[in-house]
C-alpha positions in Angstrom: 18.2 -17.2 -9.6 16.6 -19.9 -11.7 14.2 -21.9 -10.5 11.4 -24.7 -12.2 7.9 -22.8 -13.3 6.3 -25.2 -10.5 8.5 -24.0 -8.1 8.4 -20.2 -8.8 4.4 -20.7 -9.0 4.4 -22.2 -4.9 6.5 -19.5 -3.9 4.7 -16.3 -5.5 1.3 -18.4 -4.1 3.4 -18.1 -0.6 4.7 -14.5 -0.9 0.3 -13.3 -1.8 -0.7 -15.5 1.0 1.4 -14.1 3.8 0.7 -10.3 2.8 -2.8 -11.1 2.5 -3.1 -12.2 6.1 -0.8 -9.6 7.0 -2.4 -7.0 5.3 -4.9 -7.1 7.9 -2.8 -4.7 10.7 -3.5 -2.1 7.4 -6.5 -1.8 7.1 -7.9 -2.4 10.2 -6.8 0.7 12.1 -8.2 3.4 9.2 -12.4 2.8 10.1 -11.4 3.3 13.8 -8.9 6.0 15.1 -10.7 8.9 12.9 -13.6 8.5 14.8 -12.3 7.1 17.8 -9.7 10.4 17.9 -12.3 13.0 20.3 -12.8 9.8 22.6 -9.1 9.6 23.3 -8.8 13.0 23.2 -6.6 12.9 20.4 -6.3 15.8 17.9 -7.3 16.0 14.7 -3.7 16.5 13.4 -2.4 14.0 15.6 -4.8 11.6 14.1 -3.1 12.3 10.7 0.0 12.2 12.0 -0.5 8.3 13.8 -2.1 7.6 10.3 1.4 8.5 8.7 3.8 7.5 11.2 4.0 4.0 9.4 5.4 5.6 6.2 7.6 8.1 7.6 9.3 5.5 9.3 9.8 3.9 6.3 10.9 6.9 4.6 14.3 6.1 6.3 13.8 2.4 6.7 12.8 1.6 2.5 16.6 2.3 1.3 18.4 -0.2 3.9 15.5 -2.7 3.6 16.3 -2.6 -0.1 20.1 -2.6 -0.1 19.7 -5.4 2.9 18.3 -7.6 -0.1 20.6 -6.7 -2.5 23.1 -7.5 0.3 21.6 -11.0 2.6 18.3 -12.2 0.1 14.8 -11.7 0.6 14.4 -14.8 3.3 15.4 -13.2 6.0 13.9 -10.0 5.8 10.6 -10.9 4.5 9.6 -13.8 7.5 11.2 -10.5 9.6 9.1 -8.1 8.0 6.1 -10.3 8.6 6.5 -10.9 12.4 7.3 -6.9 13.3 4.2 -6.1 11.4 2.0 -8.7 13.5 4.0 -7.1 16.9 3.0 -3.7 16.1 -0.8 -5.0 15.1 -0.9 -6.0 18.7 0.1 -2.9 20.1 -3.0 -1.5 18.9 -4.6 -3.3 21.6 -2.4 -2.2 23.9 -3.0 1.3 22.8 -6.5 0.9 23.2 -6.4 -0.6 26.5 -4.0 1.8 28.2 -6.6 3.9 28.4 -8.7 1.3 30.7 -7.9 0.5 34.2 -7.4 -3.2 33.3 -3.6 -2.0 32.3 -3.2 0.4 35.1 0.8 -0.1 35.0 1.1 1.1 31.5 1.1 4.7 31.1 -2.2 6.4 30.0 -1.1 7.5 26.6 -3.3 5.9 23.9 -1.7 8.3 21.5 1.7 7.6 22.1 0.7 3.8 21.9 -0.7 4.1 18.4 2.5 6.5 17.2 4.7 3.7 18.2 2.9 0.5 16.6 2.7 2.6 13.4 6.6 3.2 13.7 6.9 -0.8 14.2 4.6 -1.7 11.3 6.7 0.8 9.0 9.5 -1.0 9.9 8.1 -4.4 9.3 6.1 -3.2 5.6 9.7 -1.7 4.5 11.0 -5.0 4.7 7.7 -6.7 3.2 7.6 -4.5 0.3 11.6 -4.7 -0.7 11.4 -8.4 -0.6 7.8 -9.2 -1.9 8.3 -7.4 -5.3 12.2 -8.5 -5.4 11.1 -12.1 -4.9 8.2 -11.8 -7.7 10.7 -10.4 -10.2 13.5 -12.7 -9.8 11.2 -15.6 -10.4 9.3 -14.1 -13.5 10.1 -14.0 -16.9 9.6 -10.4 -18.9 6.6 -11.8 -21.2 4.7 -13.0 -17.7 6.3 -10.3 -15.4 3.2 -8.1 -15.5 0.8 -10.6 -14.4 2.9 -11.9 -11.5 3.4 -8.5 -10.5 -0.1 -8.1 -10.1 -1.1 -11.1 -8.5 1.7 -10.4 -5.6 0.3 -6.7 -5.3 -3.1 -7.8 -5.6 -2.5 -9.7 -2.3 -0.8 -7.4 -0.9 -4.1 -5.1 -1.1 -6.4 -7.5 -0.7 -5.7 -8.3 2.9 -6.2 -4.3 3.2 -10.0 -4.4 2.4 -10.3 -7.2 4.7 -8.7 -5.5 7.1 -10.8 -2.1 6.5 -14.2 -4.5 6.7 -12.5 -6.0 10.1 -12.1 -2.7 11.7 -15.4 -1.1 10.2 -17.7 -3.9 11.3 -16.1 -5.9 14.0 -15.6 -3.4 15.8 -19.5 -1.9 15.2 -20.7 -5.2 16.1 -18.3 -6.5 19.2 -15.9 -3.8 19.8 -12.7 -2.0 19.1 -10.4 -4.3 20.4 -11.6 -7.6 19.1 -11.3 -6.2 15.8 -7.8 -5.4 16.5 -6.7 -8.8 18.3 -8.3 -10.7 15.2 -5.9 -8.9 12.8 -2.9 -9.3 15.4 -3.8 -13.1 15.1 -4.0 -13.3 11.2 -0.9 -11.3 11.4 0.8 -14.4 13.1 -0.6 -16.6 10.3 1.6 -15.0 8.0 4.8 -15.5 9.2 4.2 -18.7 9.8 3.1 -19.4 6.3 6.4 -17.6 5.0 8.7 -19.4 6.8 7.6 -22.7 5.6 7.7 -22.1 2.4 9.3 -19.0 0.8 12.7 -20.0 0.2 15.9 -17.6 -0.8 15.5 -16.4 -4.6 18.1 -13.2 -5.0 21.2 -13.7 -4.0 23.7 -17.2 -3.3 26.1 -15.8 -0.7 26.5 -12.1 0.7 27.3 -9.1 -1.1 29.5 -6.7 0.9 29.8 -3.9 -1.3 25.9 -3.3 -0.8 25.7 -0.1 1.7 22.6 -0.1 3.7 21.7 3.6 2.6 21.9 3.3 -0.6 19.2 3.9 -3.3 18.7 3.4 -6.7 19.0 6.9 -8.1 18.4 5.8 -11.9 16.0 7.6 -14.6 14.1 4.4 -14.3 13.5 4.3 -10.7 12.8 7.9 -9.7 10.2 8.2 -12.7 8.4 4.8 -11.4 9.0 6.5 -7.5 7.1 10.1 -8.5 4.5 7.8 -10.4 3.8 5.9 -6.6 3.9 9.3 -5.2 1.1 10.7 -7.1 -1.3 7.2 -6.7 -0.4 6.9 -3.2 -0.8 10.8 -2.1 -4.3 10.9 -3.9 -5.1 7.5 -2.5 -4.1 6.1 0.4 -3.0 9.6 1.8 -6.2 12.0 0.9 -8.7 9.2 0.1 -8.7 6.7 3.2 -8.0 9.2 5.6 -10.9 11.3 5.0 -13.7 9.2 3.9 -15.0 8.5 7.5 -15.4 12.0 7.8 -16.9 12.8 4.6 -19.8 10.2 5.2 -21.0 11.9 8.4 -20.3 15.5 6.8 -23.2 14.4 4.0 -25.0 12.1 6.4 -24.7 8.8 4.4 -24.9 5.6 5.3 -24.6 1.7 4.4 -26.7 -1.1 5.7 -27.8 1.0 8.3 -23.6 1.0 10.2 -22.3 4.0 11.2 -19.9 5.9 9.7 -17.1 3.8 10.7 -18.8 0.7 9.7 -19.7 2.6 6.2 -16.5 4.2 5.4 -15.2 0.4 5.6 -17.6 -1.4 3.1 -17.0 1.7 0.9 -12.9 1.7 1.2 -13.7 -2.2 0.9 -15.0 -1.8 -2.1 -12.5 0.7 -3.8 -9.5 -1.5 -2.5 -11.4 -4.7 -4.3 -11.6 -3.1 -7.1 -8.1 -2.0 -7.2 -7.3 -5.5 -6.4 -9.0 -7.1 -9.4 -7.3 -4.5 -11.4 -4.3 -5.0 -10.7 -4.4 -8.4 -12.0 -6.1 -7.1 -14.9 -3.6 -4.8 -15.8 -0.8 -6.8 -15.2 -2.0 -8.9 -17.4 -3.3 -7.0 -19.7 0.1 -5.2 -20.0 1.5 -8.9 -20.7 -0.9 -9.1 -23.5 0.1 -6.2 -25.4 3.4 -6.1 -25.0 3.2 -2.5 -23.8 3.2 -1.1 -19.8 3.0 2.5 -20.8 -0.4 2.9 -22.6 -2.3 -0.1 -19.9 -1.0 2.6 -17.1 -2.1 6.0 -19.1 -5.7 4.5 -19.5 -6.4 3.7 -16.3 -4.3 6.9 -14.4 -7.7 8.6 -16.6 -10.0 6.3 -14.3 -8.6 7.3 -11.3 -8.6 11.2 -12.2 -12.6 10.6 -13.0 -13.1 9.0 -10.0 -12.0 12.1 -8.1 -14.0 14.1 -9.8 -17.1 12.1 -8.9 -16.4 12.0 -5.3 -15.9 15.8 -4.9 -19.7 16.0 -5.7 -21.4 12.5 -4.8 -24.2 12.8 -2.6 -25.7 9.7 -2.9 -24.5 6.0 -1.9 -24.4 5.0 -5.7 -22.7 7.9 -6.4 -19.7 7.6 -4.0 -19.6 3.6 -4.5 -19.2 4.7 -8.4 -16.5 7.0 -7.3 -14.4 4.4 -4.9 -15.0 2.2 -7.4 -13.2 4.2 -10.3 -10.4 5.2 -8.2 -9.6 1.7 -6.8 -9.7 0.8 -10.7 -7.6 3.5 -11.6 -4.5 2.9 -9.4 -4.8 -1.0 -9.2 -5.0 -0.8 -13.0 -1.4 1.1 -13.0 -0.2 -1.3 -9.9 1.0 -4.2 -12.1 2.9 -2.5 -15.0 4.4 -0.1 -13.1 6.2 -2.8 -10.6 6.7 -4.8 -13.4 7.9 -1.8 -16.0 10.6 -0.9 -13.1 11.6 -4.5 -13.2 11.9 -4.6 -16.5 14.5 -1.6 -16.3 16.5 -2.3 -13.8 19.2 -5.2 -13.1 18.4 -7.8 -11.2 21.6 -6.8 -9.0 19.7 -3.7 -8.0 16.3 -4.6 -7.8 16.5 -4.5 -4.3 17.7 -0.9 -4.1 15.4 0.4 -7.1 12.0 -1.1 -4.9 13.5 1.0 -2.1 13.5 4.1 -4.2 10.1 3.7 -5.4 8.6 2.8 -2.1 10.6 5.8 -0.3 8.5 7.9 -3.0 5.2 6.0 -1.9 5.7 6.8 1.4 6.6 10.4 1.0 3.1 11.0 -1.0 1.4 8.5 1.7 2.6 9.9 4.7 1.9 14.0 3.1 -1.5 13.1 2.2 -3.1 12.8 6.0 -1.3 15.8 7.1 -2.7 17.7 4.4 -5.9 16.0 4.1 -7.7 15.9 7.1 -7.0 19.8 8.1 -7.9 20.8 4.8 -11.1 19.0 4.9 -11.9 20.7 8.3 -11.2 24.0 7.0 -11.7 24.5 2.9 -14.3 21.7 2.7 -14.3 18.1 0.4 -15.8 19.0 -2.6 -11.9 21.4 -3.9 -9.9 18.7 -1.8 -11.2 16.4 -4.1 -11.3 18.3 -7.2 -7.7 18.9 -6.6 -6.8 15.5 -6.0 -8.1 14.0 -9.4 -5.4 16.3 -10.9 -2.8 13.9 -9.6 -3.1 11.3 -11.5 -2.8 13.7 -14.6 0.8 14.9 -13.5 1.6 11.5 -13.0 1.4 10.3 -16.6 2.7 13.0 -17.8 5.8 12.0 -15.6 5.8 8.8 -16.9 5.6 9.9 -20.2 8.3 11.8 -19.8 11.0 9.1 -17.9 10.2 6.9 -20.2 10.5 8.9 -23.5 13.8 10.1 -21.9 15.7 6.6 -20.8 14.5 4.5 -24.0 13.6 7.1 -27.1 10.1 5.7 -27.1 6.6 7.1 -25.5 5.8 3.8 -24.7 8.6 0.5 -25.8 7.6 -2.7 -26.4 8.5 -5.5 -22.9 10.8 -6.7 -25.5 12.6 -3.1 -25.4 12.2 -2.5 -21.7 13.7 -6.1 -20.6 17.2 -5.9 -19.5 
């Protein structure tokens, strides 16, 4: 769908604005529930498995978010997407206080609480993601495509780190609860915002033949969809759901907060970085004309970065680390939505997003359940040795897609544009 440069400018402004303030409900839980786990009485693998709950969800939610765009537009879903997430964001409080006699009519079950506002916000994130990325591309031109890209995803991230800081230090400083209600409220911000402004940009009338469980099953979008495996497994799976627990394991601290408050300044951090990243490799991608080699360089970063976490025992030394990996996979964030953008129609944009976030979510939601026991019983130093040979097997699938749907290691925009 055409629209004026002005336009499409005030509408990809819109689309980072709400997932910023939405991005919140992310982050904010992460700092917490590790730590908060042995007061509830909830198990370490139940932890993990509240952690995850958001992206197995969305393991059968991604593909008829995606063909529901394809189908209705991105309107709709994404101002739906939006409120859902801010709903399950507030049941965090009610999770928290059903545990208190102040909600004596709500069974006691903090657990059961947290499982079900992590279904709600995969639910609500399924239908952010399909339409965030689908809007972004049909409003972008190829030569500008990796830039946009990465300004959208660097929103969508950025309200993460906030987040992480909200739930680290709000709830050090005034408590659990008011860190969660602050998020719920930003939350509500968002929707607001996109349904004053983000208008319909994919389709002019329905599309019946679109079927709500279908995928995009093309070369294009399963190598993009192992590619967001690898990232998020290492990252938001194995990364964010142990570094609470490796700051108390090697007694460091930040600015004198515990290791809640410590483990969000330091996921803080890595997020920003993979935030200003992202727009740097989007753009830089842009700039030479190439996705393929931008994302090679900095999949290296991120594999370094593990490598210096397994055996940082200092502050500099794991800021360094967080650092490098945030770089690492925000650097690959921007080509790689824009690459699979480039390849794929704009009939079945909506479908191929699906596909790639369905892969996400598989390596997201695998990497707490493997993490956090295998911490406990092998120790940090091999889990994160391993995981900085994820990134490795991820170029080498992308290499590999690539070389085998377009004859070249790494094809000009020019030769990846449909």
């Amino acid at each position: 769908m055409s629209l004026p440069s002005a336009s499409s400018n005030r509408i990809v402004l819109a689309v980072v604005a709400s997932t910023f303030f939405v991005g919140f409900g992310g982050g904010v839980i992460f700092p917490i529930l590790p730590n908060l786990g042995e007061v509830l009485g909830i198990s370490a693998f139940t932890v993990g498995l509240i952690l995850s709950a958001n992206r197995f969800t969305r393991l059968v939610s991604n593909a008829p978010a995606g063909a529901l765009v394809d189908r209705i537009g991105t309107r709709k879903p994404f101002i739906a997407g939006l409120a859902i997430e801010g709903l399950a964001t507030f049941m965090y409080v009610v999770a928290l206080l059903s545990a208190e006699p102040v909600l004596w009519f709500l069974p006691s079950t903090p657990a059961a609480w947290f499982v079900v506002a992590r279904v709600l916000w995969g639910l609500g994130s399924a239908l952010v993601f399909a339409t965030a990325y689908t809007i972004t591309a049909d409003v972008s031109e190829a030569d500008s495509r990796g830039t946009s890209m990465g300004i959208v995803r660097a929103g969508i991230t950025f309200g993460f780190p906030a987040g992480l800081v909200l739930g680290g230090v709000v709830s050090d400083l005034w408590g659990n609860v008011e860190a969660f209600v602050l998020a719920a409220s930003f939350a509500a911000l968002a929707s607001g915002v996109a349904y004053l402004i983000v208008p319909e940009t994919h389709v002019e009338g329905e599309r019946g033949s679109v079927k709500p469980w279908e995928i995009d099953r093309s070369l294009p979008a399963l190598t993009i969809g192992f590619v967001n495996f690898g990232l998020y497994f290492a990252y938001i799976g194995i990364l964010f759901s142990t570094l609470v627990l490796l700051l108390g394991d090697r007694g460091i601290a930040l600015f004198g907060l515990d290791a809640q408050g410590s483990s969000g300044m330091l996921m803080a951090v890595t997020v920003l970085a993979g935030s200003v990243f992202t727009l740097a490799g989007g753009a830089l991608s842009d700039s030479v004309g190439a996705r393929v080699p931008v994302m090679l360089a900095f999949l290296l970063t991120a594999c370094v970065g593990f490598a210096t976490l397994a055996y940082g025992t200092t502050v500099e030394g794991l800021v360094l680390a967080c650092v490098l990996i945030g770089a690492g996979q925000g650097g690959v964030g921007g080509p790689l939505t824009a690459l699979l953008a480039d390849l794929t129609p704009e009939d079945r944009m909506g479908r191929a997003m699906g596909t790639n976030n369905v892969l996400g979510d598989v390596g997201g939601g695998l990497g707490p359940m493997v993490a956090l026991p295998f911490a406990e019983t092998i120790g940090f130093e091999v889990l994160y040795a391993l995981s900085a040979i994820v990134p490795l097997i991820a170029g080498v699938i992308l290499l590999a897609g690539v070389y085998s749907h377009t004859g070249h290691l790494s094809p000009t925009v020019e030769e990846s544009s449909l």
